[in-house]
C-alpha positions as CSV (number, residue, x, y, z in Angstrom):
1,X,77.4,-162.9,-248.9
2,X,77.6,-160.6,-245.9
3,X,74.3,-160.9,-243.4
4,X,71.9,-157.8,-243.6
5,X,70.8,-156.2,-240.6
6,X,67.8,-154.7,-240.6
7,X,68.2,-152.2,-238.1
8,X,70.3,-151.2,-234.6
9,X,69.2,-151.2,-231.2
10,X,68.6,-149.1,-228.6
11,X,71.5,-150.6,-226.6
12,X,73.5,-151.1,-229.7
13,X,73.6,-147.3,-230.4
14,X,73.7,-146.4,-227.2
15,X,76.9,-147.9,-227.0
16,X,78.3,-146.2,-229.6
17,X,77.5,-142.6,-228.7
18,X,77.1,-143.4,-224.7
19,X,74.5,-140.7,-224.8
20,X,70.9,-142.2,-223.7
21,X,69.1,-138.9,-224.7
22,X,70.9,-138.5,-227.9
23,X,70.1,-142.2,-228.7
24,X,66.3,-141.9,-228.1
25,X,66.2,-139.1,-230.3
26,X,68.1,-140.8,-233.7
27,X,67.5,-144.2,-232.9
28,X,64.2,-144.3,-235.5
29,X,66.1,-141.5,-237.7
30,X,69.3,-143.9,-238.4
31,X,67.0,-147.3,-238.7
32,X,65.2,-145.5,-241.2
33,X,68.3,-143.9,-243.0
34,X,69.6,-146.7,-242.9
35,X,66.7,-148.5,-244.7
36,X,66.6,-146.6,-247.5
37,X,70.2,-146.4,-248.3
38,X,70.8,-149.6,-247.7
39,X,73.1,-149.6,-245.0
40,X,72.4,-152.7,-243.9
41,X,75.4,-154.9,-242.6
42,X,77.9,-154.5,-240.1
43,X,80.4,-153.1,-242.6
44,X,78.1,-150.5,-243.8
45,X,76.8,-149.3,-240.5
46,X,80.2,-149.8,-238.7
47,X,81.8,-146.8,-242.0
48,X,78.8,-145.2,-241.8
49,X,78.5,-144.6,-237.6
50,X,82.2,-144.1,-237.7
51,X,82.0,-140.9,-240.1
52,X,78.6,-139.5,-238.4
53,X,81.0,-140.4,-234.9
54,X,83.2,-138.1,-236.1
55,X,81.9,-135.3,-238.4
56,X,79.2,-134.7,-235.5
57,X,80.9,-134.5,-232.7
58,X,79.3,-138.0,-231.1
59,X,76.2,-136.4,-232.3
60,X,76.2,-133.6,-230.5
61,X,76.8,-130.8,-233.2
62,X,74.1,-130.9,-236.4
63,X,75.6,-127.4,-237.0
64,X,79.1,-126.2,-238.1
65,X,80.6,-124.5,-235.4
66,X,82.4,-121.8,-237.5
67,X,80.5,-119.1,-239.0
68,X,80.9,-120.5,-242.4
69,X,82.0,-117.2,-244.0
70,X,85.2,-119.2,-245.5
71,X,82.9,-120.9,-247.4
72,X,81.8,-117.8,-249.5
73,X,83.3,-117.7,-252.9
74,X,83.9,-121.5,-253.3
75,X,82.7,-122.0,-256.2
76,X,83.9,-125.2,-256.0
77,X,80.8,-125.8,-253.2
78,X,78.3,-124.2,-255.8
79,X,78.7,-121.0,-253.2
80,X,78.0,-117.8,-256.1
81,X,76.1,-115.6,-254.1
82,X,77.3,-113.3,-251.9
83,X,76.0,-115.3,-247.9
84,X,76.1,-118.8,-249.5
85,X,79.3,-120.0,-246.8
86,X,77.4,-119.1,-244.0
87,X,73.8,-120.3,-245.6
88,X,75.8,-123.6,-246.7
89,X,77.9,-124.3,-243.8
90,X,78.0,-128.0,-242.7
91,X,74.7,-129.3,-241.6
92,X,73.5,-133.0,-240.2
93,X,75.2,-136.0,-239.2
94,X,77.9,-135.6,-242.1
95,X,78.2,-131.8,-242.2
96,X,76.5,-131.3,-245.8
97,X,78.4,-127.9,-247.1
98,X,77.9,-125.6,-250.2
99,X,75.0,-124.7,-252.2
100,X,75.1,-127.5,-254.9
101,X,75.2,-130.3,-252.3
102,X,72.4,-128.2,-250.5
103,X,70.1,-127.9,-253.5
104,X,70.6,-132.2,-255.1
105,X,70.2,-133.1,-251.2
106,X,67.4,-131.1,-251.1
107,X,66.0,-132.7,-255.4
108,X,66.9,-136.0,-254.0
109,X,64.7,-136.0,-250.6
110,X,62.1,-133.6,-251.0
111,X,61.8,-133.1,-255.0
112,X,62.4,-129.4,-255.0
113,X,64.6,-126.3,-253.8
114,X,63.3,-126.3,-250.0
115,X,67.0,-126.7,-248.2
116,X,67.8,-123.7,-250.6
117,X,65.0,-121.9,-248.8
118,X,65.6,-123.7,-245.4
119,X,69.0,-125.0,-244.9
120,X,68.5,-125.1,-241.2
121,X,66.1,-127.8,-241.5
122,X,69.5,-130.3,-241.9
123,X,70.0,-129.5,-238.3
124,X,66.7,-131.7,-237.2
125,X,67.4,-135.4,-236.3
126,X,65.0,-136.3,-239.2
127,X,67.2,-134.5,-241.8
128,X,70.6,-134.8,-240.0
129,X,70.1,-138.6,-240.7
130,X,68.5,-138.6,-244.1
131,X,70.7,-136.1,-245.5
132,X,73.7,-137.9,-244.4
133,X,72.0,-141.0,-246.0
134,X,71.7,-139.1,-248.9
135,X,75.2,-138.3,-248.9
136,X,76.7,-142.0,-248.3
137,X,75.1,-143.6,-251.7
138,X,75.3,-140.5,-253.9
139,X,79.1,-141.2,-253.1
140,X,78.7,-144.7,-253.9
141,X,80.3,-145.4,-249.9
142,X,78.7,-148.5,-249.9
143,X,80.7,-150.0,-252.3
144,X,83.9,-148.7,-250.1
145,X,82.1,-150.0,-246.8
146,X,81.7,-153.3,-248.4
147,X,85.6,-154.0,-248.2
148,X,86.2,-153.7,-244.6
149,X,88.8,-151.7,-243.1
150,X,90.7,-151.1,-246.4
151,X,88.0,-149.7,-248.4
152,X,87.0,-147.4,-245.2
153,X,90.1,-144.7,-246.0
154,X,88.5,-144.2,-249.1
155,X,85.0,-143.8,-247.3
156,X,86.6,-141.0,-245.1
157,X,88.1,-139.4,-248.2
158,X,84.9,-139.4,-250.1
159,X,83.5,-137.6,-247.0
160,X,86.1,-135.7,-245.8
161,X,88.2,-134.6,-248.7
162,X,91.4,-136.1,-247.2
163,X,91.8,-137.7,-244.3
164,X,91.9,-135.4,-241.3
165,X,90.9,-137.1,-237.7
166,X,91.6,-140.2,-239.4
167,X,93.1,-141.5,-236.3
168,X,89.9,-141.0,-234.5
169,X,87.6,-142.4,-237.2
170,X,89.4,-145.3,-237.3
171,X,88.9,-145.8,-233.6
172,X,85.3,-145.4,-234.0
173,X,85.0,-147.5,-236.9
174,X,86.7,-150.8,-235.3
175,X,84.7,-150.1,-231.9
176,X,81.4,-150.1,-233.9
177,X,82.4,-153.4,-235.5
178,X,83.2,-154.8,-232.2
179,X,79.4,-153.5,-230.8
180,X,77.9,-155.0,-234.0
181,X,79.1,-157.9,-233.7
């Protein structure tokens, strides 16, 4: 059985985004992400962190930087009305896109439509975290985590859609591992 850990530290995520100010801001957002997803061992966080490393930028983008207009049409996002690529773009630590992630991110942590109404508010720490928590276990990425490095292309798939900067992610993932540890 593979030790839980019931949360990161200061230092310990500080030494994965070598940012002090970004740490003090998401420190209490991850610990509590990753409490109720239950990201809680070194595998986990290590897939997890690597991901958010990536898809934000080492935290430092909770927005898309494109416009999002390429987005509208995709129907395959849930985008049907005409704004929905830009009012969907990527938002939070894993770059939630398209209206129908938008609107079962938004069931799943506040019980109604309000990121349908307020899509922005993915951009706070609070949300970037949660919503990315959100993200990992309706994906099932735990299960993936669980297996170590194999199982972690299949993470970055489920996130991703392929496996673009997987170079990088990789990187992240086996530095995390080595901070965890």
């Amino acid at each position: 059985m593979t030790e839980c850990i019931e949360h990161i530290s200061y230092d310990q995520l500080n030494a994965i985004i070598s940012n002090s100010k970004r740490t003090g801001i998401f420190i209490v957002h991850l610990n509590e992400t990753f409490s109720a997803f239950q990201i809680n061992t070194k595998l986990r966080i290590a897939a997890f962190m690597g991901e958010v490393m990536h898809e934000s930028g080492s935290f430092q983008f909770m927005r898309e930087l494109a416009s999002g207009k390429a987005y509208d049409g995709r129907k395959d996002l849930g985008n049907i009305f005409p704004g929905d690529g830009p009012n969907f773009k990527g938002r939070g630590l894993l770059q939630i896109t398209g209206r129908t992630n938008y609107s079962d991110c938004s069931k799943a942590l506040f019980g109604d439509n309000t990121l349908l109404k307020t899509p922005d508010l993915l951009a706070s720490p609070h949300y970037a975290c949660l919503s990315a928590g959100w993200f990992w276990n309706s994906r099932g990425l735990n299960a993936y985590a669980d297996q170590g490095e194999p199982g972690y292309q299949t993470v970055t798939k489920r996130i991703n859609g392929g496996l673009n900067g997987w170079e990088q992610r990789l990187q992240y993932y086996r530095s995390i591992i080595k901070i965890l540890a």
